[in-house]
C-alpha positions in Angstrom: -10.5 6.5 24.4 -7.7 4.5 25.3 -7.0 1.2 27.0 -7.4 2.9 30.4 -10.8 4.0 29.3 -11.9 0.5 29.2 -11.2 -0.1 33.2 -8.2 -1.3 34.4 -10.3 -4.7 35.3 -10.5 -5.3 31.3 -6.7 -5.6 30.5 -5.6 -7.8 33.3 -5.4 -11.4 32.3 -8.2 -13.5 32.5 -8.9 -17.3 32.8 -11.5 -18.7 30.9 -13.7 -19.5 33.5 -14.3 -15.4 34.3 -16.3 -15.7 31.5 -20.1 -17.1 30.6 -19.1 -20.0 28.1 -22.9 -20.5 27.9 -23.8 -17.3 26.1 -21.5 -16.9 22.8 -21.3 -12.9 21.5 -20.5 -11.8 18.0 -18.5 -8.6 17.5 -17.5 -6.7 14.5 -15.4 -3.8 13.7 -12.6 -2.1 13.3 -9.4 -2.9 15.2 -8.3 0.4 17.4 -5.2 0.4 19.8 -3.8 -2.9 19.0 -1.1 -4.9 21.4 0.7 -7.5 19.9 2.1 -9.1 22.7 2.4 -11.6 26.2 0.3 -13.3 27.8 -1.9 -12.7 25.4 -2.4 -10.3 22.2 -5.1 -7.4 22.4 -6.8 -4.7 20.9 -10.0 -2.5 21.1 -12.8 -2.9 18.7 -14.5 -0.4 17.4 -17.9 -1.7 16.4 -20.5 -0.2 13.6 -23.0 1.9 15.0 -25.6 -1.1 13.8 -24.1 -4.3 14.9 -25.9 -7.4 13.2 -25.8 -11.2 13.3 -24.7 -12.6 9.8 -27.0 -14.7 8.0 -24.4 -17.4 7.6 -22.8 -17.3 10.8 -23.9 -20.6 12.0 -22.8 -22.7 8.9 -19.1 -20.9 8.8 -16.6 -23.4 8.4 -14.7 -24.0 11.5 -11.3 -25.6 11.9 -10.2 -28.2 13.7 -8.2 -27.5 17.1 -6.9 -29.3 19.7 -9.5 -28.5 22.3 -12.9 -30.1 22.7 -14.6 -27.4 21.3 -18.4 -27.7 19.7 -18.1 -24.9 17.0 -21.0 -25.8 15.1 -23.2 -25.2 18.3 -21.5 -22.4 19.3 -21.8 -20.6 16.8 -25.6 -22.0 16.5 -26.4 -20.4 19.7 -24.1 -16.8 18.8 -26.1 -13.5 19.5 -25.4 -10.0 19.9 -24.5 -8.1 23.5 -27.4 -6.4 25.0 -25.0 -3.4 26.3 -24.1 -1.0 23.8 -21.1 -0.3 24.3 -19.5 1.5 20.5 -16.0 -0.3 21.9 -14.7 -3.6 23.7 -11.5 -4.4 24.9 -10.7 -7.9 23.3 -8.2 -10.4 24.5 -6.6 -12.8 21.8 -4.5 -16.0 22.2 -1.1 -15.9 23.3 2.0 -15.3 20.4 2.6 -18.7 20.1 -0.6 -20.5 19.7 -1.5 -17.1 17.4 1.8 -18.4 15.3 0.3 -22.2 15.5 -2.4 -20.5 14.1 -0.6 -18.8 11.3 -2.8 -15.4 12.3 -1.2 -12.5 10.9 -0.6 -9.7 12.9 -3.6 -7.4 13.4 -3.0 -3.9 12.5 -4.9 -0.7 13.7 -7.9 -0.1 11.2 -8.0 -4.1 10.1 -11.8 -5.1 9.8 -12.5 -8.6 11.7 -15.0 -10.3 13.5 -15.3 -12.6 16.2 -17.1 -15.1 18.6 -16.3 -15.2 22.4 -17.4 -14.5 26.0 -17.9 -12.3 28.4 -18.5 -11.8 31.5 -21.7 -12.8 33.1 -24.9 -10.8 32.5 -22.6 -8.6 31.0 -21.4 -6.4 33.5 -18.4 -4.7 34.5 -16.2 -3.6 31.5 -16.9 -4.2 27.4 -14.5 -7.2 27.3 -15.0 -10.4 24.8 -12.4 -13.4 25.2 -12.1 -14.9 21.4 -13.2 -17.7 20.5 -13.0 -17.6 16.9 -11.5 -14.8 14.9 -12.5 -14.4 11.7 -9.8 -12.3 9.4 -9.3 -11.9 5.9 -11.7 -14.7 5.2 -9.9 -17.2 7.3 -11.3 -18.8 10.7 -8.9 -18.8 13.4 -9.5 -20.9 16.7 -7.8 -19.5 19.6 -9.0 -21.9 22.6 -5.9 -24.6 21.4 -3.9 -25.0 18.8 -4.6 -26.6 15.6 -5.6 -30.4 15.3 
């Protein structure tokens, strides 16, 4: 399935405040279709057929970023999507706060994980706005740049 396959609602750019900022979803998987680029990197994730919380989810260390962001309680408050969708269309950070970030580029087949939003009661297309990426056993945040 391809980027068209997601709906063409999931690759235009979205504002933060498309999506529910009070319902944190954790995603992990496989990287599929990857787009480095402007106005902000994507890809498609490919998630396990059994998606699960992980235990130590809410006491991952978090790193400082410009933004008022609580990470402690968002990640305190993290569950799984209640649709079931095998892949989501994700939408990164711009190039340059990714650089800030010193966030390698994502290959096809990389294995990350991530906290974000999306849209309310989860409907219209699989797409999760990052929050935190975590990659390689680093913790990226992608609201801001670093602190």
């Amino acid at each position: 399935m391809g980027f068209s396959g997601l709906g063409s609602a999931a690759w235009a750019h979205h504002g933060w405040s498309s999506f529910d900022q009070n319902r944190p979803i954790y995603l992990e998987g496989r990287a599929v279709e990857v787009k480095w680029r402007n106005p902000h990197a994507e890809l498609v994730l490919e998630l396990p057929e059994k998606l699960a919380l992980p235990a130590d989810l809410a006491q991952r260390a978090l790193p400082a970023q410009s933004a008022g962001v609580d990470g402690p309680a968002l990640l305190a408050k993290t569950v799984l999507p209640t649709r079931r969708d095998r892949r989501w269309a994700i939408e990164l950070a711009p190039l340059f706060r990714l650089g800030q970030w010193q966030m390698p580029e994502i290959r096809n087949g990389a294995a990350l994980s991530m906290v974000g939003f999306t849209f309310k009661d989860e409907q219209g297309a699989a797409v999760l706005r990052a929050e935190y990426v975590f990659l390689d056993g680093k913790t990226y945040g992608l609201r801001s740049g670093p602190a």
